[in-house]
N, C-alpha and C positions, 0 to 999 in steps of 0.2 A: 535497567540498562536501556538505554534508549536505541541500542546499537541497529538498523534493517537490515540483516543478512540473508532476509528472503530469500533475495533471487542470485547475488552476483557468486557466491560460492555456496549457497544450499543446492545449486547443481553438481555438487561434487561429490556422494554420496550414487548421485542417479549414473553414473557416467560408466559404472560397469554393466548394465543393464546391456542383452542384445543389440545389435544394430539395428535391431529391424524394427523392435519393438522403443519407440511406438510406432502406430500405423497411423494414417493421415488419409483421408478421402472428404471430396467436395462435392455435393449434393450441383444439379444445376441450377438451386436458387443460389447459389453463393454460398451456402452454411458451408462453414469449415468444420471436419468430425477428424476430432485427436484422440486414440483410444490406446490404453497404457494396458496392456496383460498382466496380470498379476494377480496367480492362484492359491495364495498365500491362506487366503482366508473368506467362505462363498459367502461374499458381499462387493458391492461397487458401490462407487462415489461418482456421480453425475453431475455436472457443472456446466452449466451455460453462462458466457464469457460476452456482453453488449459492449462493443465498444464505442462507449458516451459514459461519462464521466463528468466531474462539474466543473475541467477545465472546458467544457465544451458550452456551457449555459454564456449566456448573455445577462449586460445588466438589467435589475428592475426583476430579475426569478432566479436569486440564485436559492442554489437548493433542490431548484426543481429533480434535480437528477436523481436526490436521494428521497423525497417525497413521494418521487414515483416507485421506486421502488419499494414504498411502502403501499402501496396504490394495486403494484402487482397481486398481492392478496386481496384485494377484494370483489375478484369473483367474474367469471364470464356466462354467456347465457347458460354454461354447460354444466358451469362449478361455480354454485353460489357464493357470496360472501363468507370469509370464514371458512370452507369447505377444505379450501386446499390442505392447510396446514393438517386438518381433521382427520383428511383421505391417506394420506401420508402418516400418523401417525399411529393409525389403525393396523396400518401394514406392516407396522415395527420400525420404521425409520425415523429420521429428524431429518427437517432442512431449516433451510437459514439462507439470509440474501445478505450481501454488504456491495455500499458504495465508496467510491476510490474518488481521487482526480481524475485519472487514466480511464475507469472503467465502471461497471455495475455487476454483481456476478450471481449467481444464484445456485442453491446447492440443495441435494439430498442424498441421504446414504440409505443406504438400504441391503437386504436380501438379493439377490442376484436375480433371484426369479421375478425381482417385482418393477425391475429395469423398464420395463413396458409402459408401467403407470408414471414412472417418472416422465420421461418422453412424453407420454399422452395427455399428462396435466399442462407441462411445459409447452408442449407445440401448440395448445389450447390459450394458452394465455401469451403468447408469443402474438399474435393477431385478432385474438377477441376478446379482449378487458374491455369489462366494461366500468367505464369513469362516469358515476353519479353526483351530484350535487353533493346528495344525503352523505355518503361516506367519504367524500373528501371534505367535507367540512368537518367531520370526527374525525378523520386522519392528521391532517391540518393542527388539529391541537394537539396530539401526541407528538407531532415534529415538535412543535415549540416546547411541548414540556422537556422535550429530549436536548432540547437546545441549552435549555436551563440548566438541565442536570447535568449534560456534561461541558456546557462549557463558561455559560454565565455566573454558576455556582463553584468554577471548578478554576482555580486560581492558575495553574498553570497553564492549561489549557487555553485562557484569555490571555498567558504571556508569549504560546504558540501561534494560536491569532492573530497576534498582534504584530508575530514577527515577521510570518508569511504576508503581510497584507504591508509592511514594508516592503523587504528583501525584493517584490515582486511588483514594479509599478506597472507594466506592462503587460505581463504574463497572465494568465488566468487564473494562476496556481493562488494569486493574491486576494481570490477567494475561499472560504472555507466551505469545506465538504458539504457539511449541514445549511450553511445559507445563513446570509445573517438576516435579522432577527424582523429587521423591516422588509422583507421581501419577503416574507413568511408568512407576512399579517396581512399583508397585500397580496398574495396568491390566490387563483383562481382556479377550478376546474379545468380552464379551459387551458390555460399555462402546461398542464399534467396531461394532460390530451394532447396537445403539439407538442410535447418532448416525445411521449409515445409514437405518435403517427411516424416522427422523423428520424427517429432512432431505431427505434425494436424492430427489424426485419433481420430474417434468416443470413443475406449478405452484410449481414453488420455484426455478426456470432460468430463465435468459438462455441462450440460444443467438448467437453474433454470429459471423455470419461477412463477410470483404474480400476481393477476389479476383476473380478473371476469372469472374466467373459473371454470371448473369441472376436475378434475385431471384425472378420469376416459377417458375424451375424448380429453385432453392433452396428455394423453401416447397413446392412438390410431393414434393421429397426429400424434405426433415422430416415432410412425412405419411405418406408411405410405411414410413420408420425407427423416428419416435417417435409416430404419430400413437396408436397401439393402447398406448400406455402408459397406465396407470392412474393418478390424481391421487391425492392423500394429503389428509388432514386435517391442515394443518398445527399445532403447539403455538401458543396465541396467546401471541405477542412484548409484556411491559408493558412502562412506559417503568423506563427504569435513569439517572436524572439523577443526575450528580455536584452531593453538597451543595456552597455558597458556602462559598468558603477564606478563612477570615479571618484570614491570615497567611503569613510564607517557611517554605519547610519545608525543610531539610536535610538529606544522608544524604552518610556516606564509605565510599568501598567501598577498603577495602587489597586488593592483588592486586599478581603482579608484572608488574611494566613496568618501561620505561625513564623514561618521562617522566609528570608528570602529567598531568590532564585535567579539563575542566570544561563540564559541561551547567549552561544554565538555561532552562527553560521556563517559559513565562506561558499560565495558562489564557484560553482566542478561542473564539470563537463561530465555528462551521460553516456552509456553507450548509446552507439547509432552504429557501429560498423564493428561487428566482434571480432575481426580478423584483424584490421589494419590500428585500429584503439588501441593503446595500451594506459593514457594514464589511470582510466577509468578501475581498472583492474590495480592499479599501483596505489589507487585510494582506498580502494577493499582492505591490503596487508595495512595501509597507515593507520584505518581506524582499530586494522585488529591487533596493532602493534600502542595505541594508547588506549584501545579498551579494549581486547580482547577476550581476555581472562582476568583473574583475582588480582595476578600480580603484573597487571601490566601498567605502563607507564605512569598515565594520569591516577590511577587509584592507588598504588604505592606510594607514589610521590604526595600527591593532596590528602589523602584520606589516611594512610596510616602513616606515613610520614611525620610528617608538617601540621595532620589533624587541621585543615585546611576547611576541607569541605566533609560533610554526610557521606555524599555521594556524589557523583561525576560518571559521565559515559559519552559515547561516540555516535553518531547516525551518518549513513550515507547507504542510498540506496542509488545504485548502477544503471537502475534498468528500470526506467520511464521514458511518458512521451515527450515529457516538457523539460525544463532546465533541473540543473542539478544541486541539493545544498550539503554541504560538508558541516556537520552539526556537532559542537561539545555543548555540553549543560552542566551544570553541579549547584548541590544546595549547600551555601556556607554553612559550616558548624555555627554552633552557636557563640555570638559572642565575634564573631567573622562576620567581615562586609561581602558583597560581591563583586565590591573594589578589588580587594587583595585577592578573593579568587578570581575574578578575571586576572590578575599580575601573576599570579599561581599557572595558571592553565598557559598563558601569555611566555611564560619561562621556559617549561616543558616544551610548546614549541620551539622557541627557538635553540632549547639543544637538541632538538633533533635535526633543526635544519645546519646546525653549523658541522654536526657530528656524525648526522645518518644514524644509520642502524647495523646493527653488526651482521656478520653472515648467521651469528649463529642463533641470535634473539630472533633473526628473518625467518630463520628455517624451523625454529619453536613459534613462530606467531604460524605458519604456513601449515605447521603439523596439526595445532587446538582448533584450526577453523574448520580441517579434516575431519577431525574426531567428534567435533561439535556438531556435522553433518551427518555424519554416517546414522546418527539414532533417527534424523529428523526423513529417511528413506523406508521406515516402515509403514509410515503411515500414507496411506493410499491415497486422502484427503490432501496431504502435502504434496503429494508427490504433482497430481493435478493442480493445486497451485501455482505449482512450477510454471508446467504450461500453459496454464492460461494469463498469464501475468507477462509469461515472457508475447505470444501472442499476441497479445494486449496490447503490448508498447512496442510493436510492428517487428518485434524478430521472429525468430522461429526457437520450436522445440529441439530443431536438429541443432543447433549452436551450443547446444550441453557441452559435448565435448570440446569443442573449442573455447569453450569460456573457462572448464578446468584445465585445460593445456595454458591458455595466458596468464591464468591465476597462479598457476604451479611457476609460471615463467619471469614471474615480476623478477628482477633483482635488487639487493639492495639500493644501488645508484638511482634508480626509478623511484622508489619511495621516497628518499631524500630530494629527489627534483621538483617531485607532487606539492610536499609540504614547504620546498620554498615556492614554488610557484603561486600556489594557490591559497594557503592560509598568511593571507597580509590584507592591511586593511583595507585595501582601495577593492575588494570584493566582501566585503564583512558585516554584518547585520548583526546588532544586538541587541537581546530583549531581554528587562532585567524585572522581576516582582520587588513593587515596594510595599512589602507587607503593611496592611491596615489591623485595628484591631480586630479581634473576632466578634465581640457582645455575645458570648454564650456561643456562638455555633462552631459546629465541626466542622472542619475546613473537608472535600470530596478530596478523594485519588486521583491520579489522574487518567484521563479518558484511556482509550486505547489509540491516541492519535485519529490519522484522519478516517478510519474506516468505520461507518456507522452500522450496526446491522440491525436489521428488522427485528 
């Protein structure tokens, strides 16, 4: 399912939680400290949130964003090469970094008592990486092999590519996360050094941490570790709006597969204002109204129906910094073009826009996307997701509840408005796999979209 429900209603599950908790304190360099209580289980989940991203790269490096991130492992004058991940793992914990559009984030879990080390490695490599020749030239190659594997080898993923670097002539987004392939081979030390210098300071972070702590001696730590860090002047950010598309736009990618494949996305509007928005919220129920569940719209109809397509699902994520896309995909059956599933998927809209949705399919799509939450609030690691995502893409933690109260508030009339407004061609991007043969190889899975981790 390709569906992102991360953020726009996986805060719905969190929204019974205290008022108070979470807590919020600002360091005077700028770091922002978001700390969620939760005694559930003595361990916490630490997460520092850069906001730079590879909508923020310039031509001629892209990539850099997620290269550096892999850069951040190799070591300050205090913790060599290789140590971090060592230091950490001795202590009983895992971490793990992943790169976004929107952001860079970096993680470990751990013991509650070893909260100290996390902090103390982090605030350490927050201002003293040191970027060598030696190790980013070995670095440098594991980007490209990573590039390979998941996306030059990986047939959908070139049809994802392919679509974003349409959809998007303006935008940044119309780059991909990992970089393409010639600005990778072209990269320099010194490239990974000036995204550092310009990005990684304490006023450019979210800090969030969940976990058996007390938020009071959570902000003591953070002064202690990062309080003596120094702020940066950061580049000022203009706006980058994608011009009005006045038309479909098409791309085929040949690559070998077995089977076709077919993206179409419709340019949506993001939140930006959680109170005064509403379509944004009215695109969450529509995708969870054509793919919600088993037997929602698009896969009754295409999949067991009609035996149409394999598979078929929905994407639309709410809450980014940059423009928004309203995404269906499906793999024809065999023996099916992605002719007729596009006409397939093309059908299903349009009886929704002429018909809507009923009060009572609205109020079952509104109940599964509930229930599909609620598991997703045990986990301490999600729960911090939450906020540093929402962070990220300039709202705040406190807008939970108000983003379950618009959710809860969409009405039928609104969803049918969304889906004629918005799913027509003259905002519409397609990208379609024209399978090649294989010659003996196995076609890869597909990535995990745009997030790459270390």
């Amino acid at each position: 399912m390709l569906r992102k429900m991360l953020l726009g209603v996986a805060l719905l599950g969190l929204s019974g939680m205290a008022t108070a908790n979470p807590y919020e304190y600002k360091l005077a360099n700028g770091l922002k400290l978001v700390v969620k209580e939760d005694p559930r289980a003595p361990v916490v989940v630490s997460q520092i949130w850069y906001r730079a991203g590879s909508m923020d790269e310039v031509n001629g490096t892209t990539g850099v964003a997620h290269v550096l991130e892999h850069m951040m492992f190799k070591g300050t004058h205090k913790v060599p090469a290789g140590q971090f991940s060592k230091i950490i793992a001795e202590a009983g914990g895992r971490e793990n970094a992943f790169t976004n559009h929107d952001y860079t984030a970096y993680f470990q879990q751990l013991q509650v008592d070893n909260l100290p080390l996390a902090f103390k490695l982090e605030a350490d490599r927050m201002t003293n990486l040191v970027l060598t020749e030696r190790e980013f030239s070995k670095e440098i190659k594991v980007v490209m092999e990573e590039r390979r594997m998941r996306t030059d080898d990986n047939p959908q993923s070139l049809v994802h590519e392919q679509l974003n670097a349409l959809a998007f002539g303006a935008h940044p987004y119309h780059h991909p996360v990992i970089g393409w392939m010639d600005d990778l081979e072209n990269m320099r030390v010194e490239d990974a050094r000036a995204w550092y210098q310009r990005w990684y300071a304490p006023n450019n972070a979210t800090l969030v941490v969940v976990g058996d702590v007390k938020h009071d001696a959570v902000f003591r730590l953070a002064q202690q570790h990062f309080g003596a860090l120094k702020p940066r002047a950061l580049p000022p950010r203009k706006p980058q709006n994608e011009p009005l598309q006045r038309g479909i736009k098409r791309v085929t990618v040949k690559a070998p597969a077995k089977l076709p494949y077919v993206v179409m996305a419709y340019r949506t509007p993001v939140l930006r204002d959680v109170t005064r928005d509403w379509e944004p919220y009215a695109l969450e129920i529509l995708a969870g109204v054509l793919d919600g569940h088993p037997a929602a719209r698009l896969n009754q109809s295409l999949v067991r129906e009609s035996r149409l397509a394999n598979d078929v699902g929905t994407g639309y994520d709410d809450i980014s910094r940059g423009p928004g896309l309203f995404m269906i995909e499906g793999t024809p059956s065999e023996g099916k073009s992605v002719t007729e599933l596009e006409q397939g998927i093309r059908n299903e809209i349009a009886k929704l826009q002429l018909n809507g949705v009923s009060e009572e399919e609205l109020q079952r799509v509104k109940a599964q996307v509930v229930a599909a939450q609620v598991y997703q609030r045990d986990s301490m690691f999600y729960q911090g997701m939450l906020i540093g995502n929402l962070e990220s893409a300039g709202l705040s933690w406190r807008d939970e509840k108000t983003l379950l109260e618009k959710l809860n508030g969409v009405s039928a009339e609104q969803v049918k408005e969304v889906a004629r407004k918005y799913l027509q061609d003259d905002g519409l991007t397609v990208a379609t796999l024209d399978p090649q043969p294989l010659d003996g190889k196995k076609p890869l899975q597909p990535s995990a979209g745009d997030r790459h981790a270390h």
